[in-house]
C-alpha positions as CSV (number, residue, x, y, z in Angstrom):
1,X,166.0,143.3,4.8
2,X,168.9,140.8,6.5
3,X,170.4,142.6,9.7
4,X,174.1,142.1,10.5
5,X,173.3,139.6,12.9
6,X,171.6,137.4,10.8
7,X,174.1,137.5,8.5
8,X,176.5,136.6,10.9
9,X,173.7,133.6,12.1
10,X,173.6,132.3,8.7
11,X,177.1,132.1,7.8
12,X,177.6,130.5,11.7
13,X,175.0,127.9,10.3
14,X,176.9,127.2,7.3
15,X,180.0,126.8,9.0
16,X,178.6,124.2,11.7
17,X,176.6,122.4,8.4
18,X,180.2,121.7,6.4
19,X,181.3,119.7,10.6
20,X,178.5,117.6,10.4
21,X,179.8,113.7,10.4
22,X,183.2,114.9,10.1
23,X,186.4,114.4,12.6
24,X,187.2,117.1,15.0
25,X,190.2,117.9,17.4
26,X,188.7,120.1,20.4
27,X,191.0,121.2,23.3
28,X,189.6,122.2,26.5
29,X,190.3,124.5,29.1
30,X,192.3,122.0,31.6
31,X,194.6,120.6,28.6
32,X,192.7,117.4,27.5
33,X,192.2,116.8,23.7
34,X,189.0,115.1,23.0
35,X,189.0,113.7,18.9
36,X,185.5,112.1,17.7
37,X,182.9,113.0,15.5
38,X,180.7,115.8,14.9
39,X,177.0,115.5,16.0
40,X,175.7,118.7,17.3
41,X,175.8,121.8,19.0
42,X,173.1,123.7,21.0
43,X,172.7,127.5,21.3
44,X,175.5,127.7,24.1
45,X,177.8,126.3,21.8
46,X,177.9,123.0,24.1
47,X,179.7,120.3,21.3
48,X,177.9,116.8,21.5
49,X,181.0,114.3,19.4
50,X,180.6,111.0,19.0
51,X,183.1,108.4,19.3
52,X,185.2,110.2,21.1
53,X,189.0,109.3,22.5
54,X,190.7,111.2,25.1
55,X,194.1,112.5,25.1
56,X,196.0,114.3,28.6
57,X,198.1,116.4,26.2
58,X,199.3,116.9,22.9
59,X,202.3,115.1,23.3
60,X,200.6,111.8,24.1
61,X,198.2,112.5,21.3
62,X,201.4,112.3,19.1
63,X,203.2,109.9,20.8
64,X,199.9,107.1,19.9
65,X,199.6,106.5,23.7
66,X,196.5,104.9,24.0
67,X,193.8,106.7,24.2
68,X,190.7,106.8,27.1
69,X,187.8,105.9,24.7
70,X,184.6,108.2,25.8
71,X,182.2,107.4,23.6
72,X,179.4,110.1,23.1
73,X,180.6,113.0,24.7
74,X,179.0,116.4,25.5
75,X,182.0,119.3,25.9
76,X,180.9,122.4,27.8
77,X,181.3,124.9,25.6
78,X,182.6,127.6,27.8
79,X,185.8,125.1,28.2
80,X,186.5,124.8,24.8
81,X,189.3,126.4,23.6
82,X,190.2,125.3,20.3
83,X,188.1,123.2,17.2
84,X,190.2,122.0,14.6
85,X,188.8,120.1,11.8
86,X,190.7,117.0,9.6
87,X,191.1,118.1,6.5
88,X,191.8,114.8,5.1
89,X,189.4,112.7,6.6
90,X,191.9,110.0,7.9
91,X,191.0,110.0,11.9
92,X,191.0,106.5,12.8
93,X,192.8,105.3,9.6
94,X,196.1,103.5,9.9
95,X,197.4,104.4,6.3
96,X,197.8,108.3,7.1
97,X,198.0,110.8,9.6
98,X,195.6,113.4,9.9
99,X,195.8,116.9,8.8
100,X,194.1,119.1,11.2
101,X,193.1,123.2,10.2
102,X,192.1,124.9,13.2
103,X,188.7,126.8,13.8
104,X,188.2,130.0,15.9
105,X,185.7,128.4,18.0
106,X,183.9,132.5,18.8
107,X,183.5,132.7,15.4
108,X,180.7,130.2,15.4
């Protein structure tokens, strides 16, 4: 018979599955707004994203101020703060903005 926790586990699992390969918007604890792709995650909830551009603020991240391209990029996961996922798929794209739906990142 399922406990509580692994119905919490499994529902965590699903949630992580449907991020795979997509774009994600993850602030950290000093400010900085990381935007790349979903890879991976490990037990601490340490994020590993993929081509991955760095914003100082939200502000520049609006204003299309270049961005400090990172790469691959493993975010600590006791400094995240906030996930948010595109909805539409358009990160990157030139044609349309993204729409971004924010994820409670201790409900993972």
């Amino acid at each position: 018979m399922p406990t509580d926790t692994d119905v919490n586990l499994s529902e965590a699992h699903a949630k992580l599955s449907t991020w795979l390969n997509k774009s994600l918007k993850v602030t950290i604890s000093d400010g900085r707004i990381l935007i790349g792709v979903f890879l991976c995650v490990d037990r601490d909830i340490n994020l590993i994203i993929g081509n991955c551009n760095e914003y100082l603020s939200e502000d520049e991240m609006k204003q299309a101020v270049d961005a400090r391209y990172l790469g691959l990029a493993m975010i600590p996961g006791k400094h995240i703060v906030q996930i948010c996922e595109d909805t539409n798929g358009t990160v990157g794209s030139r044609n349309a903005a993204p729409e971004w739906k924010i994820s409670n990142p201790t409900g993972i």
